[in-house]
N, C-alpha and C positions, 0 to 999 in steps of 0.2 A: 860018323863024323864027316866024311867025305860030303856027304849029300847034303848034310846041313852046314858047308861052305859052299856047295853048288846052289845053296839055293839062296842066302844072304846076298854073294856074287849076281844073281839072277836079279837079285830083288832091288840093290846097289846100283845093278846098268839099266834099270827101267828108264830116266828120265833123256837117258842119251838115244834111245827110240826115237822120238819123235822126231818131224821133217821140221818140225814150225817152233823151236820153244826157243828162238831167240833173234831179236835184231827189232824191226821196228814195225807197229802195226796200226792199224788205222781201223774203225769201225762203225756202225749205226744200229739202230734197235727202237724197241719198243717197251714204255713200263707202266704198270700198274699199280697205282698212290692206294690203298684202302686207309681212309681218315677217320681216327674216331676221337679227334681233339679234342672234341667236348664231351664225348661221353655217349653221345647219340652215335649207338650200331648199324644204324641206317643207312648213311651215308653211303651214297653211290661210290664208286671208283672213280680216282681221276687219271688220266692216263695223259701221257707224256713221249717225247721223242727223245733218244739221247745219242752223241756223238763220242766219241773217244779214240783216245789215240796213246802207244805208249812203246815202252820199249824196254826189251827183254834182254839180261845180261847173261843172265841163266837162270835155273826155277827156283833159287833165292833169292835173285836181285832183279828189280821188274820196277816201274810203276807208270802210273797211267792219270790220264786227264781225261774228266768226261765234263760236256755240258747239256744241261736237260733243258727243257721248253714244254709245258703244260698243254696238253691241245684239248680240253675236254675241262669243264666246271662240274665239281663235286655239290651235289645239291642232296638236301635231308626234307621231310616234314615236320621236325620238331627241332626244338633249341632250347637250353637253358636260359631261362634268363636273370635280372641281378642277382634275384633272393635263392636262385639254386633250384626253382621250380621248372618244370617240364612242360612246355607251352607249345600250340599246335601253332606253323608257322613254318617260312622257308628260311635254310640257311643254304647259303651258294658257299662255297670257297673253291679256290684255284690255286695252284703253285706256277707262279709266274715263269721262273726258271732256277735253276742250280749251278753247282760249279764243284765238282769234287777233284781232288788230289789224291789219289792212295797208292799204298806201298802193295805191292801182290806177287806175295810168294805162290808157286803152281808147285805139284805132285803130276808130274808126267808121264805119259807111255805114247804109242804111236796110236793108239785111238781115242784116248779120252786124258782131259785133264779137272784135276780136282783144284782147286783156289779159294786164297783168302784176300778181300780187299780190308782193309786198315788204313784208315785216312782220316780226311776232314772235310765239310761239305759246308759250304753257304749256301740258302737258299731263299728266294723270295717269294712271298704267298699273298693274297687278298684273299677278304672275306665279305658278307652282306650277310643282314638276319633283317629279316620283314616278317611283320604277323598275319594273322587271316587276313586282316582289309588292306593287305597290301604297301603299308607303309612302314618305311624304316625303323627296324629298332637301332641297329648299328651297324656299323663297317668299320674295316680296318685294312691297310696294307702293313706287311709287317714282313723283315724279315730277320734270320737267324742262322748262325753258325756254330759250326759241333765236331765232334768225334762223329765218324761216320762206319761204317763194318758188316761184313756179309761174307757168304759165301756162295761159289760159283761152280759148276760143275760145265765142262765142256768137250765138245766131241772132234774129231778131226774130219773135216768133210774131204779136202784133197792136201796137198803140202803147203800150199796156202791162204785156205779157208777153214776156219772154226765156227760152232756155232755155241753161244755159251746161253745156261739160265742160270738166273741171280736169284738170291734173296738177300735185302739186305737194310739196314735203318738207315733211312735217307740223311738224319740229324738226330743227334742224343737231345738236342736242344729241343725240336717238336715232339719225339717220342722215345719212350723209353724202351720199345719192342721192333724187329724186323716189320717196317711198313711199306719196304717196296718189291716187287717183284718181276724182272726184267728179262725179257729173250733178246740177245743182240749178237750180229754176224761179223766177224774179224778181219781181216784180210791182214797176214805176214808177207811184208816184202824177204 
């Protein structure tokens, strides 16, 4: 009985470990869009920058602001077109930029944290579909807001640097599965 209060006890003071799980942090990173909106697997990867910043009350009360920036056009060689048919041709699309809000509870220790983001994200996209001889079928800018959610696993580099990876769905609104995937560095003051 003893040991299995010494180890509940144990398991209880993990989160108070850590040098970094609270006050206010700031960060940048790198993510990877894989698009498959239309249905074409093809699609290259669009890759993006993201900033954030947030602040940690303790490992149940957190959250955080990020804003993302497209650096990189997702291009395919086919595309649907009106009738639903599969047509050789280019399609470009970009995510212009984003904007997410979430709530992020962490599971801490002094070397690694485990996180949930839970939010909502607006984001802006354009697209372009041309056929073999080069002329427009359509384009569209468009954008859209959602439920947003993932999870984060991260490391502690020294008391004031994390390094985290993400997986997480950018907008319920564009897709219905985790389509993004992000490494970004923290800095806790």
């Amino acid at each position: 009985m003893k040991k299995l209060c010494v180890i509940a006890l144990s398991l209880l003071a993990l989160p108070v470990l850590a040098d970094n799980n609270r006050g206010f942090y700031l960060g940048a990173g790198a993510a990877s869009i894989k698009d498959s909106q239309d249905g074409v697997d093809d699609m290259s990867q669009i890759r993006a920058t993201e900033f954030l910043g947030g602040y940690k009350y303790n490992d149940a009360l957190g959250i955080e602001l990020r804003l993302g920036k497209g650096q990189t056009t997702g291009t395919s060689g086919f595309y649907f077109d009106d009738k639903g048919a599969l047509q050789k041709g280019s399609v470009e699309r970009e995510i212009g930029s984003y904007t997410s809000l979430y709530y992020k509870p962490e599971l801490v220790n002094d070397e690694a944290k485990l996180y949930a983001l839970i939010g909502y994200t607006h984001v802006n996209t354009s697209g372009t579909v041309t056929d073999t001889t080069g002329k427009q079928v359509r384009s569209a800018d468009g954008s859209a807001s959602g439920y947003s959610y993932g999870l984060g696993v991260g490391f502690v580099i020294n008391e004031h640097f994390n390094i985290n990876f993400e997986y997480k769905n950018l907008s319920d609104e564009i897709s219905g599965k985790p389509n993004l995937a992000s490494v970004n560095v923290d800095y806790r003051f």
